[in-house]
C-alpha positions as CSV (number, residue, x, y, z in Angstrom):
1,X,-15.6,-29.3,-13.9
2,X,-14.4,-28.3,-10.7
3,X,-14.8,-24.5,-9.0
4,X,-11.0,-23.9,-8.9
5,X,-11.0,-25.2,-12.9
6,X,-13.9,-22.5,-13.6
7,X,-12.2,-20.1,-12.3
8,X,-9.1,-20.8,-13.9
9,X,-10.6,-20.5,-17.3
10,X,-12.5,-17.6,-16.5
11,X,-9.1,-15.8,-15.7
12,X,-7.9,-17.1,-18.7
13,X,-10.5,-15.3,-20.8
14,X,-10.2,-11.9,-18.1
15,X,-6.7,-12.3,-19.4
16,X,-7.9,-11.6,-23.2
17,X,-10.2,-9.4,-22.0
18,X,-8.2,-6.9,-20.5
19,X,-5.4,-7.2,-22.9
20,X,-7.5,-5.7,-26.1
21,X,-7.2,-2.2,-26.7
22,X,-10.4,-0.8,-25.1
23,X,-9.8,-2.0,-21.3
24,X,-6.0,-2.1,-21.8
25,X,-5.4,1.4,-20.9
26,X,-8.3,1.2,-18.3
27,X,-6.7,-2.1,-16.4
28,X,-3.4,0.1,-16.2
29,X,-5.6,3.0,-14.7
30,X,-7.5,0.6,-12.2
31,X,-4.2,-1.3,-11.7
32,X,-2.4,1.8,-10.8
33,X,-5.2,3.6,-8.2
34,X,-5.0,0.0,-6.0
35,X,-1.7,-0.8,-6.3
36,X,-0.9,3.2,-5.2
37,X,-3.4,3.8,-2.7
38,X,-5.8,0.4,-2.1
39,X,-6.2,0.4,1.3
40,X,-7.5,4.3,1.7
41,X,-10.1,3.4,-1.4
42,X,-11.3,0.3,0.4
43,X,-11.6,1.6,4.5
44,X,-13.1,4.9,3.4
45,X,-15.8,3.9,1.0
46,X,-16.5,0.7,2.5
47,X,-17.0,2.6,6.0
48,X,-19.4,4.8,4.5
49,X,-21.5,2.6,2.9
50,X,-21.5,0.2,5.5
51,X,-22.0,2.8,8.0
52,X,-24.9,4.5,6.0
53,X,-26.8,1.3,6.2
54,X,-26.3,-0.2,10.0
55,X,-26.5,2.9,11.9
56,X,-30.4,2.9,12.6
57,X,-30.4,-0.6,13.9
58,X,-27.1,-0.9,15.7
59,X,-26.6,2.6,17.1
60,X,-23.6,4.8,16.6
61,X,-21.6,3.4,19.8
62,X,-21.5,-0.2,17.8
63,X,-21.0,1.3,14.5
64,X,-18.0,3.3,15.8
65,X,-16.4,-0.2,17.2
66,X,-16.8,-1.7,13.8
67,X,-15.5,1.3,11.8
68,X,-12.6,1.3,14.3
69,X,-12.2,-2.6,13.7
70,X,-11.9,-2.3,10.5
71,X,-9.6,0.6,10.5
72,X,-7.2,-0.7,12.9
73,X,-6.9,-4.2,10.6
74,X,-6.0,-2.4,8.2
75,X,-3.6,-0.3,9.3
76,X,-1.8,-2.9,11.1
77,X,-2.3,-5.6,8.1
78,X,0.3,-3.7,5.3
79,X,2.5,-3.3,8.0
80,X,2.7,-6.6,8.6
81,X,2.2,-7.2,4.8
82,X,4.5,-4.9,3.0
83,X,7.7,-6.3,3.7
84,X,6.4,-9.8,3.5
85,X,5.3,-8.6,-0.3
86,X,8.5,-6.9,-1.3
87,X,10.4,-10.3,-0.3
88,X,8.1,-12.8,-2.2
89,X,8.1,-10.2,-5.7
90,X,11.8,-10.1,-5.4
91,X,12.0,-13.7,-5.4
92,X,9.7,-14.1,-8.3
93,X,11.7,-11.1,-10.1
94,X,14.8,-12.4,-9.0
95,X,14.0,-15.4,-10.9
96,X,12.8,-13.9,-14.6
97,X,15.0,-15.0,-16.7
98,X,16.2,-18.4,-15.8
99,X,15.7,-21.6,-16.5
100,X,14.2,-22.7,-13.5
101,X,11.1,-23.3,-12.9
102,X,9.4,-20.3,-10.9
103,X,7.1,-21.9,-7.9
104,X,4.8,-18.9,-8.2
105,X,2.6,-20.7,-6.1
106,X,4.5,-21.9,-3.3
107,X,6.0,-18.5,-3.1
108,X,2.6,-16.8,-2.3
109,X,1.6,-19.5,-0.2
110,X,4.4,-19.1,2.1
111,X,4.5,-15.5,2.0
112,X,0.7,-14.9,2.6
113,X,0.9,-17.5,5.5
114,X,4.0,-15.7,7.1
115,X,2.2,-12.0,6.8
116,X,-1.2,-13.7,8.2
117,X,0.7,-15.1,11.1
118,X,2.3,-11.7,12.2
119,X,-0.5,-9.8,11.8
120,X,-2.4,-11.8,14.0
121,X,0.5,-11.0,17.1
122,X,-0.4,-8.0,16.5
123,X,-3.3,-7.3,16.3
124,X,-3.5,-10.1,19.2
125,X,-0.4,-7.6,21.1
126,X,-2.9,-4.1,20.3
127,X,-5.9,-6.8,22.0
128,X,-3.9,-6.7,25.4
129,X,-2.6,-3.5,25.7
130,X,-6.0,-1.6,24.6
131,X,-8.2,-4.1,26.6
132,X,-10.8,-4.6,24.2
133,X,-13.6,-5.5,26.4
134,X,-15.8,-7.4,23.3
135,X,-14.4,-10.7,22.9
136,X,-16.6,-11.1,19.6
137,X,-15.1,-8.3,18.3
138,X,-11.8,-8.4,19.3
139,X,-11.4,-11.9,17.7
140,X,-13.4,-10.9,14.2
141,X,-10.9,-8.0,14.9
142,X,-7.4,-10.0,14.7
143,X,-9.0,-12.4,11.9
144,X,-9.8,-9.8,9.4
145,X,-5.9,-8.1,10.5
146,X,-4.8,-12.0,8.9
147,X,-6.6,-12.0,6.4
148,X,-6.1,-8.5,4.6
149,X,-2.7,-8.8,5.5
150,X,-2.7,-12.4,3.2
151,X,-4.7,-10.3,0.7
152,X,-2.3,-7.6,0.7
153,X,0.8,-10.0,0.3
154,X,-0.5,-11.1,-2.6
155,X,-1.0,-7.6,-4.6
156,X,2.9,-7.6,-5.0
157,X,3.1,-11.1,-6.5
158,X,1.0,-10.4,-9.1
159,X,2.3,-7.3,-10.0
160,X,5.8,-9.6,-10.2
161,X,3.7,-11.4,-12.2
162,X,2.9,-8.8,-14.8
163,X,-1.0,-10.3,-13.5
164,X,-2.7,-7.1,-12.5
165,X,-6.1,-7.5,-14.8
166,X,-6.2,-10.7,-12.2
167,X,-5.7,-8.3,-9.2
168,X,-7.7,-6.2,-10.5
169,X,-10.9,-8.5,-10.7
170,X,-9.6,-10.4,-7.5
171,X,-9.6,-6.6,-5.7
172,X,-13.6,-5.8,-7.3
173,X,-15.1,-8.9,-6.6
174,X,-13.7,-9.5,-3.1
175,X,-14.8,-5.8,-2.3
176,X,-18.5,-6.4,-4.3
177,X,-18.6,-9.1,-2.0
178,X,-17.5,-7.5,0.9
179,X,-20.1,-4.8,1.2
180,X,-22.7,-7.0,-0.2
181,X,-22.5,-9.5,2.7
182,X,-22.1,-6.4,4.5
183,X,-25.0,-4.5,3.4
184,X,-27.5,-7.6,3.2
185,X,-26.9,-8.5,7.2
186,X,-27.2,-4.8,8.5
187,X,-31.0,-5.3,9.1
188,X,-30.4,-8.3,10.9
189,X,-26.9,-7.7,12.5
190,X,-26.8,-8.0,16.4
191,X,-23.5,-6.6,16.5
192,X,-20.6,-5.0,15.1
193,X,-18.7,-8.4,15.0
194,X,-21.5,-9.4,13.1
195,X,-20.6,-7.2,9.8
196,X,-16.5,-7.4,10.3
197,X,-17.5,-11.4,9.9
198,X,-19.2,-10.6,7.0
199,X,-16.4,-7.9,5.6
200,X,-13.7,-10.7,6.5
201,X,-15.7,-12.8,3.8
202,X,-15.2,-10.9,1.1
203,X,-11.3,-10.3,2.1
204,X,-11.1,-14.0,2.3
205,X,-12.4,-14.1,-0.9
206,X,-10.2,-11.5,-3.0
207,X,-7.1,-13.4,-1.4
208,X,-8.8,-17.3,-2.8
209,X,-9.0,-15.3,-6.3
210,X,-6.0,-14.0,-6.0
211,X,-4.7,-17.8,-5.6
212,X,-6.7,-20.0,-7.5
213,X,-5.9,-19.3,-10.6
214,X,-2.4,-20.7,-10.0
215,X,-1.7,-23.9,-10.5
216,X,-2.6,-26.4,-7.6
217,X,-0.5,-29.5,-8.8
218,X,2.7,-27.5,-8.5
219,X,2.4,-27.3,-4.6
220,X,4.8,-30.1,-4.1
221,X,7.1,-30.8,-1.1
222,X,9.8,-29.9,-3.8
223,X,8.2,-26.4,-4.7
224,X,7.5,-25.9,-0.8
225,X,11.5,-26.2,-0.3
226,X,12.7,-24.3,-3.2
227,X,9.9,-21.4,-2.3
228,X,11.2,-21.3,0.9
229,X,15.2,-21.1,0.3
230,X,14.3,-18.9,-2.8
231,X,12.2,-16.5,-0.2
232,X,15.6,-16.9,2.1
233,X,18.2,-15.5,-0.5
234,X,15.4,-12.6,-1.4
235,X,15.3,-11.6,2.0
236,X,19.1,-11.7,2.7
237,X,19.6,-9.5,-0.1
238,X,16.1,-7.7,-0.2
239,X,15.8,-6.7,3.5
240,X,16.4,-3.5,3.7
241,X,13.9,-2.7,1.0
242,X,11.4,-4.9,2.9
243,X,11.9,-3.0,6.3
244,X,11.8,0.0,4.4
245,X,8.5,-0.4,2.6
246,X,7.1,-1.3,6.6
247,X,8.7,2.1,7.7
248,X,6.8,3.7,5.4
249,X,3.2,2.2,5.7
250,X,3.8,3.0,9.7
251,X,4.8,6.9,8.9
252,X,1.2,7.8,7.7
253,X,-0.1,6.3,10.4
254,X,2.6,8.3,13.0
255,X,0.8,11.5,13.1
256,X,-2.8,9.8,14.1
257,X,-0.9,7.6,16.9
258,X,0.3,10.9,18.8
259,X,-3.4,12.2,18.4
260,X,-4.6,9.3,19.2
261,X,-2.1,9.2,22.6
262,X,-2.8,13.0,22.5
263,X,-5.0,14.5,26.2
264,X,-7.7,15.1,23.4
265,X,-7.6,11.5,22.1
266,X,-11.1,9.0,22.8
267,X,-11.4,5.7,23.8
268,X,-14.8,3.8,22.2
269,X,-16.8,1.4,24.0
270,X,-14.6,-1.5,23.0
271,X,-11.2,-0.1,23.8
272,X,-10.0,1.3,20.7
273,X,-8.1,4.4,21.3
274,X,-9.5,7.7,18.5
275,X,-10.0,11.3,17.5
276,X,-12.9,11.5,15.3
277,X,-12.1,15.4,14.7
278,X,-8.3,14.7,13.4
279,X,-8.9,11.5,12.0
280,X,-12.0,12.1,9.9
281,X,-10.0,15.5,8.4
282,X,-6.8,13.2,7.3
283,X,-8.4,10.9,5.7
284,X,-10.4,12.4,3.0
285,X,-7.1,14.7,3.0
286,X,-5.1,11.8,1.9
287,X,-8.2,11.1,-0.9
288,X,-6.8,14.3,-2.3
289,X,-3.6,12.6,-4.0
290,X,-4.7,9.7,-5.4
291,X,-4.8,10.5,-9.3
292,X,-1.1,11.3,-8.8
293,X,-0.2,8.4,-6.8
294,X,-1.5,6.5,-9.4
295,X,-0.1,8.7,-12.2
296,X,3.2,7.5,-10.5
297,X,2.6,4.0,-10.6
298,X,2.1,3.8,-13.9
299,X,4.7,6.2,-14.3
300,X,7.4,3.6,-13.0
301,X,5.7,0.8,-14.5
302,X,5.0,1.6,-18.0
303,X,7.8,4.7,-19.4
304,X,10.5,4.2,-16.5
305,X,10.7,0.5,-17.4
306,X,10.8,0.8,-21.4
307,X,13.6,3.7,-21.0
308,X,15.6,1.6,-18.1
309,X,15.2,-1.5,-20.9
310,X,16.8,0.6,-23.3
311,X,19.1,1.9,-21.2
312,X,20.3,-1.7,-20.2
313,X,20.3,-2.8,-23.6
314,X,22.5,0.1,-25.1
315,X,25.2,-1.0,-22.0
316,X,25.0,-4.8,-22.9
317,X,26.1,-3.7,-26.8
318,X,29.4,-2.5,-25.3
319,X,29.1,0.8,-25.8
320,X,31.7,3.9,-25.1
321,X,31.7,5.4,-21.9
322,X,30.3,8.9,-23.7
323,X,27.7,6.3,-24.9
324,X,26.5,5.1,-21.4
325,X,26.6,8.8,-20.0
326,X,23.9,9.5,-22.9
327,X,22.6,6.7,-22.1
328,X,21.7,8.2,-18.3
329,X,21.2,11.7,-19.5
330,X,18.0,10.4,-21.5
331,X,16.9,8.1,-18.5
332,X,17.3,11.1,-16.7
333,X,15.5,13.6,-18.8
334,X,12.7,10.6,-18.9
335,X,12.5,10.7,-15.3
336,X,12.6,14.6,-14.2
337,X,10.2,14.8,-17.4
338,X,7.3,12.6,-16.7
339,X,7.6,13.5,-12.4
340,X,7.6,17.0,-13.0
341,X,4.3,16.8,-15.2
342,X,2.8,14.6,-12.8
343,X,3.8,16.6,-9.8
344,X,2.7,19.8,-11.4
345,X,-0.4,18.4,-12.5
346,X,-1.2,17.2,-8.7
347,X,-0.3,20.9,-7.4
348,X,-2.9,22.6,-9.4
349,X,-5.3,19.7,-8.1
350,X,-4.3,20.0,-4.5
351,X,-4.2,23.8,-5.1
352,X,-8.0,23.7,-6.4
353,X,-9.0,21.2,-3.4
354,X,-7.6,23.7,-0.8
355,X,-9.8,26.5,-2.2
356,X,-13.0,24.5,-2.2
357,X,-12.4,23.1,1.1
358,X,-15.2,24.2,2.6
359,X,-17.7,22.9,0.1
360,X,-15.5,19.6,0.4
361,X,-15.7,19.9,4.4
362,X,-19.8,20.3,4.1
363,X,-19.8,17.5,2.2
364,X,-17.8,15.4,4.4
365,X,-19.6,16.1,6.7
366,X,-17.0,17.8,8.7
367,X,-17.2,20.6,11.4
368,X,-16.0,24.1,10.6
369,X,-13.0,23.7,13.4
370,X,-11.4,20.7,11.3
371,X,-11.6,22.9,8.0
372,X,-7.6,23.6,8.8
373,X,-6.9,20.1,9.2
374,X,-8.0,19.6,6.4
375,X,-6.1,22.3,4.2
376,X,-2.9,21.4,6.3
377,X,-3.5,17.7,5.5
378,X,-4.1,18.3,2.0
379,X,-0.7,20.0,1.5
380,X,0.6,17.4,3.4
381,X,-0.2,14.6,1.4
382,X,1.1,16.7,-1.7
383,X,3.9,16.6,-0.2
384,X,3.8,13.5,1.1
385,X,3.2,12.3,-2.8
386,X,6.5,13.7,-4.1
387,X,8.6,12.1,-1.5
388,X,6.8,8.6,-2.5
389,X,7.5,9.9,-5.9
390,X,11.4,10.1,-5.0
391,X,11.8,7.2,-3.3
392,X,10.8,5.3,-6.6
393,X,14.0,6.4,-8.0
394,X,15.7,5.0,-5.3
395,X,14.0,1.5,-5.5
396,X,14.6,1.9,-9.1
397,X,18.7,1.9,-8.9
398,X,18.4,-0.7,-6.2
399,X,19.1,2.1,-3.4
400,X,17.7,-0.3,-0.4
401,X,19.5,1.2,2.3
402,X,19.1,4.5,1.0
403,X,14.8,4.4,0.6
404,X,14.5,2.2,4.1
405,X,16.9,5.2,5.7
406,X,14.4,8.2,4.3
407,X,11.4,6.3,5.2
408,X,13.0,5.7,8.8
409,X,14.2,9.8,8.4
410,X,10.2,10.4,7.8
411,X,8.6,8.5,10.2
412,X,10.4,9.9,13.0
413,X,9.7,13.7,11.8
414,X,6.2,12.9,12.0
415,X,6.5,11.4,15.5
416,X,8.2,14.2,16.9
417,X,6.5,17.3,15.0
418,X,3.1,15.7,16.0
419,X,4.1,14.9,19.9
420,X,5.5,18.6,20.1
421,X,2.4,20.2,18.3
422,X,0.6,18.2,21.2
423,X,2.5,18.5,23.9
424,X,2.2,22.7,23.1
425,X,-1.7,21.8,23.3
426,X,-2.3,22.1,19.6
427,X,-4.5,19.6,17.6
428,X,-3.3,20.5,13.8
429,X,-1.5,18.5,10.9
430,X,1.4,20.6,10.9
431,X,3.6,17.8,12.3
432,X,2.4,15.3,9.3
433,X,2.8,18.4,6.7
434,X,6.4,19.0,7.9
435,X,7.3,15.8,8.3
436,X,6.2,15.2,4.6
437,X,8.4,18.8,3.7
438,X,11.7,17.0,5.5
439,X,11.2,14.0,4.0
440,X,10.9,14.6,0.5
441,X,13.6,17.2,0.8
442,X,15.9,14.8,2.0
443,X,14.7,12.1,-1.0
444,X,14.8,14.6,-3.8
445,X,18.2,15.1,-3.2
446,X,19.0,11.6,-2.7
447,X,17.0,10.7,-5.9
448,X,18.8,13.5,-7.8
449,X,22.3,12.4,-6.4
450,X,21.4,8.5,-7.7
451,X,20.2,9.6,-11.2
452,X,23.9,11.5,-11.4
453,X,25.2,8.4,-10.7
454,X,23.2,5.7,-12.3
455,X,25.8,4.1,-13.7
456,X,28.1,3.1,-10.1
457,X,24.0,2.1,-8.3
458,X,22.8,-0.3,-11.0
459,X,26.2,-2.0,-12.2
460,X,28.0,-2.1,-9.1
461,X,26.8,-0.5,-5.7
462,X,22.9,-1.6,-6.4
463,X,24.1,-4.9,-8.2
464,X,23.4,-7.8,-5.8
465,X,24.6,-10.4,-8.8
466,X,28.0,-9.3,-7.1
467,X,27.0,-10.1,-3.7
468,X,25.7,-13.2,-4.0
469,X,27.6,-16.0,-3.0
470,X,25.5,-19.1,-3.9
């Protein structure tokens, strides 16, 4: 038996594992944290641990290169990654239903290897304007930006794919690996390239899981060209949500770009461009939001979906127009319902991390000057989490233009609140807090507007069926 064949079965039999009624409820936890907020789980606990363990033999200077590797590949890889995702799940979606044949495979293949290809420009493009004097790490650098932009691609397929207890093992073993390679060469590492190499492994590895289990045979020149004109139509049509989901992977990065740009920003060894004292502060703010980001995915995934089913279904039965306006109040009552409970529930939490900051600023390991970064980014990404939480409402009536516009509209608050902040000579979040405040603002009202009308967004301005001309 081949390894791609053993690992086939063994998904097969994850498959029935997950799908009992223990771990059921558990894979839609799991499923929900990485799907909602992945990439912060990964880079922060993975840069701990693997800082913890290289420090006394490679120094801080080297360990601050490779913690600034890794952050920087992962920042630039969803970019990259996220509309390339959206595209190949709409295709796949876009396809439930029919007769024909989904290349599933040839899909992701094509999808991954488009995402890899321009995350390597840019991460190559950040090489040459930074001047990374460490060729070893500068090209461990750009290959790790490839590879967790592939691995990232693939998340959306299988979520398309109604696959997560797959992504889910794909995401734990990849990572297990990750540090372990990690962790096992920190005694003997003579550089910082030396552990991205290793880290890249076990990237490379959560996107061969992620794969293998489809079917090889069905990579045929045929599947290759229908992948590819099926990816074409998705992205004529799907663009706008693809460019949008970009927008806003690039907004939570706006505010550390200006402090990064800012007179009190650092430059490591290698060339990377910093600010320990702001960054540091942000990110175990951002940790603060992650039960109710992932209270929102499964939010959208699991009650939105069974109430927009019904709805649907009660329209296809030809009801009365008084029918298919109670039809939207109950989506709508749904909707307000489950976000408001979620919302509240994340206040109180947010609430109760802003008054324990201190303790949680000890315990970071933070410095009693970034205790208000801190609080402010904390409140931020509260904030921050309801406009996320809005935009799903637009995504969910099909809004494209409407979700890449807010997204566009957040992204250049936080530019210019943080470059004014700095330009005044103050280092604070306020500029990603306000930001966040505008934003979702702007998107509850928008979201509240759409659910008004659902009716005119899902059967006729959100219906691409009446666009299409193939």
């Amino acid at each position: 038996m081949s390894a791609a064949s053993l690992i086939r079965q063994v998904a097969r039999q994850t498959d029935w594992w997950f799908d009992g009624p223990l771990l059921s409820p558990l894979r839609q936890i799991g499923a929900g944290l990485l799907v909602a907020a992945g990439p912060w789980i990964l880079a922060i606990v993975t840069l701990t641990l693997i800082g913890a363990a290289t420090e006394p033999r490679l120094g801080a200077v080297v360990l601050e290169d490779m913690r600034l590797a890794i952050v920087y590949a992962f920042m630039l890889g969803p970019i990259v990654a996220a509309p390339a995702g959206v595209i190949a799940a709409r295709a796949v979606t876009d396809a439930v239903g029919t007769d024909a044949e989904v290349p599933v495979g040839a899909i992701l293949l094509i999808a991954a290897g488009i995402a890899g290809i321009g995350a390597e420009a840019l991460a190559a493009t950040v090489t040459l304007i930074f001047g990374l004097t460490d060729p070893g790490l500068a090209l461990a650098f750009a290959v790790l930006t490839a590879v967790s932009a592939m691995m990232w691609t693939a998340f959306p397929v299988l979520t398309a794919c109604r696959a997560r207890h797959r992504l889910i093992v794909a995401f734990a073993v990849g990572m297990a690996a990750a540090l372990g390679l990690s962790l096992a060469v920190a005694g003997i590492a003579r550089s910082g390239a030396d552990v991205v190499w290793c880290f890249t492994t076990g990237i490379a590895l959560c996107f061969a899981l992620c794969v293998v289990p489809l079917d090889p045979a069905a990579l045929t020149p045929a599947a290759l060209r229908d992948a590819a004109r099926r990816l074409g139509g998705a992205g004529r049509s799907a663009w706008p949500l693809a460019l949008g989901a970009s927008l806003a992977i690039a907004g939570v990065w706006a505010d550390k770009w200006v402090a990064w740009a800012w007179t009190g920003g650092q430059v490591s060894a290698a060339g990377f461009r910093h600010l320990p004292a702001y960054d540091s502060a942000l990110f175990l703010a951002q940790l603060s939001v992650l039960p109710g980001l992932a209270a929102i995915a499964m939010f959208y995934e699991g009650p939105v979906r069974a109430a927009m089913a019904r709805f649907r279904s009660e329209l296809m039965r030809g009801t009365s127009l008084s029918g298919a306006e109670r039809a939207v109040g109950v989506v709508a009552a749904r909707l307000w319902t489950g976000l408001g409970r979620i919302t509240v529930a994340q206040a109180a939490l947010s609430a109760a991390l802003i008054l324990a900051s201190p303790a949680l600023a000890a315990a970071g390991g933070l410095r009693l000057d970034q205790l208000l970064l801190l609080r402010t980014g904390i409140a931020g990404a509260f904030l921050h989490m309801i406009l996320l939480a809005a935009s799903g409402v637009l995504i969910l009536a099909n809004r494209k233009a409407a979700f890449a516009a807010v997204q566009a509209a957040f992204l250049g608050f936080n530019l210019a609140l943080s470059a004014t902040l700095a330009a005044g000579g103050h280092l604070s979040a306020l500029g990603f807090a306000g930001a966040a405040a505008l934003a979702a603002a702007l998107t509850v009202v928008l979201a509240m507007q759409t659910v008004r009308e659902l009716l005119r967004h899902v059967f006729l301005s959100g219906n691409d069926g009446l666009f299409r001309s193939d």
